[in-house]
C-alpha positions in Angstrom: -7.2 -8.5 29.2 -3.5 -8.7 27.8 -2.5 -5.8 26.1 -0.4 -6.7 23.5 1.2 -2.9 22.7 5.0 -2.6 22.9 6.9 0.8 23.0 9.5 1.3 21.0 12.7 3.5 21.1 11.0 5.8 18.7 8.5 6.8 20.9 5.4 5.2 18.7 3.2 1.9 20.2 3.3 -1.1 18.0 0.4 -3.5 18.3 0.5 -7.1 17.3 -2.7 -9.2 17.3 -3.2 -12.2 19.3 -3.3 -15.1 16.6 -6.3 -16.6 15.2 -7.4 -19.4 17.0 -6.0 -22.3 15.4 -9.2 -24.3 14.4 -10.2 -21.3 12.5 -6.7 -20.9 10.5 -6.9 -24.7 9.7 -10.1 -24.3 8.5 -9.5 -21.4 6.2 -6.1 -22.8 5.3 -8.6 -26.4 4.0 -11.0 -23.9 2.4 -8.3 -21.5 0.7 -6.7 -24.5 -0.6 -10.1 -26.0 -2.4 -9.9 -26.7 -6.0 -10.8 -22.8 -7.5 -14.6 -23.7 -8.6 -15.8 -24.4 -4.9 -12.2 -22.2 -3.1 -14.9 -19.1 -2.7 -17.8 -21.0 -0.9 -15.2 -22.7 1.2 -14.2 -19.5 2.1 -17.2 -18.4 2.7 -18.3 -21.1 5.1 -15.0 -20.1 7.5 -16.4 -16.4 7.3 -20.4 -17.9 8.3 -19.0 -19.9 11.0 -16.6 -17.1 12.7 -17.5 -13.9 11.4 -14.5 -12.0 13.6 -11.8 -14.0 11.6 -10.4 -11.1 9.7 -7.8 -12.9 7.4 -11.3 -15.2 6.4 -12.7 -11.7 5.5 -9.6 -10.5 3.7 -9.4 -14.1 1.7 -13.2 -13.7 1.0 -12.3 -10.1 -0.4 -9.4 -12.3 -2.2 -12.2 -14.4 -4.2 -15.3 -11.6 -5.0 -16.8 -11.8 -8.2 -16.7 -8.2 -8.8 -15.1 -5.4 -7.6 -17.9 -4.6 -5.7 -18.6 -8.2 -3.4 -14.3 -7.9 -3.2 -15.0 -3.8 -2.2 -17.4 -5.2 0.7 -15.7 -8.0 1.7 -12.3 -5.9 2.1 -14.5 -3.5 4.2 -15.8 -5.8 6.9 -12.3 -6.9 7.2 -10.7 -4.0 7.9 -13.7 -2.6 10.5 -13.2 -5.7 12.2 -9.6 -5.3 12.3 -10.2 -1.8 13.8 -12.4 -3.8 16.5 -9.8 -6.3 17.2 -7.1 -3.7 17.1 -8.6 -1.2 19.9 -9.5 -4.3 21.8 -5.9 -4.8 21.8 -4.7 -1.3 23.4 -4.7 0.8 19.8 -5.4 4.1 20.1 -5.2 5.2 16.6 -1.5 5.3 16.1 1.1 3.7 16.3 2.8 0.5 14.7 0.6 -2.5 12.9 3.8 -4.5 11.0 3.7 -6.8 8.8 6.4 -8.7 9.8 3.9 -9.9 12.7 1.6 -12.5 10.9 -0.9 -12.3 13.4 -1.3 -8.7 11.7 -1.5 -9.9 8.1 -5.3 -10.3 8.2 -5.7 -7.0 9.0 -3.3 -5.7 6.8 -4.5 -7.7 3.8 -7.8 -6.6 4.2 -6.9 -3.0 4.2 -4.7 -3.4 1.0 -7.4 -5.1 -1.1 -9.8 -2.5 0.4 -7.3 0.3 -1.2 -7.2 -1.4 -4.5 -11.2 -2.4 -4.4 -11.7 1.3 -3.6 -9.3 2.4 -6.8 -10.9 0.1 -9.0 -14.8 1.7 -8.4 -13.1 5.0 -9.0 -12.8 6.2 -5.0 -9.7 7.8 -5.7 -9.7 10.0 -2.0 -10.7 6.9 -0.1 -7.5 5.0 -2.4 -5.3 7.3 -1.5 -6.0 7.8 2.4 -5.4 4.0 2.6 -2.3 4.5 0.9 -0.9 6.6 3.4 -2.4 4.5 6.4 -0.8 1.6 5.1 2.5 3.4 5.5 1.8 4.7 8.7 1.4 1.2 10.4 4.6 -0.3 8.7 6.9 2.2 7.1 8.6 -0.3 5.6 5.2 -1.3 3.1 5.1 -3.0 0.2 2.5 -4.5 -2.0 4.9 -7.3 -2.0 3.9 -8.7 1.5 0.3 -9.7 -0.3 2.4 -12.3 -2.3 3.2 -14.2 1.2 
């Protein structure tokens, strides 16, 4: 197994994901760009075919109905990114940039999994994500989601 950490002067790891495969990004890049009445079951269908595709997971989260579907959705994405991440050489700290797109899935998930979690009142769980957000790329910004 590759690890894909690399040290930097700072002293901290950063990790950077191994891309998705690319039949899976085409396939949610067809689906995500569906016409908005069938973009969610589209979605979906990249999620039921390969259910480790985190940036399919964060997308899904992207399109729930309801604050809850978007909460769980968001969830799966970011436990899977945890997955993908320690299978990587992670160790709980360390570097997770956004600037590395192979890391937006992750990312994305987490961020809609802070605002899914503020908007069915878990204010704690909001704010712990907050702070972790920051702690894999200091230089966060809500802005990235518009990418």
């Amino acid at each position: 197994m590759s690890q894909n950490i690399q040290f930097s002067a700072a002293g901290l790891p950063e990790t950077v994901l191994p891309p998705a495969p690319s039949d899976q990004q085409v396939a949610l890049d067809a689906a995500w760009s569906q016409p908005e009445a069938t973009r969610r079951a589209a979605v979906a269908a990249v999620v039921v075919r390969w259910p480790r595709f985190i940036e399919a997971w964060a997308r899904l989260g992207d399109l729930g109905r309801d604050e809850i579907e978007q909460y769980a959705a968001y969830r799966v994405g970011y436990h899977r990114g945890l997955d993908t991440l320690r299978q990587n050489g992670w160790r709980g700290s360390g570097f997770v940039r956004w600037e590395h797109p192979s890391n937006r899935g992750f990312l994305r998930a987490l961020a809609g999994l802070r605002r899914s979690a503020a908007a069915i009142s878990e204010a704690d769980e909001e704010e712990r994500i907050r702070h972790f957000l920051v702690q894999l790329d200091p230089t966060w910004s809500d802005a990235n989601l518009d990418d």
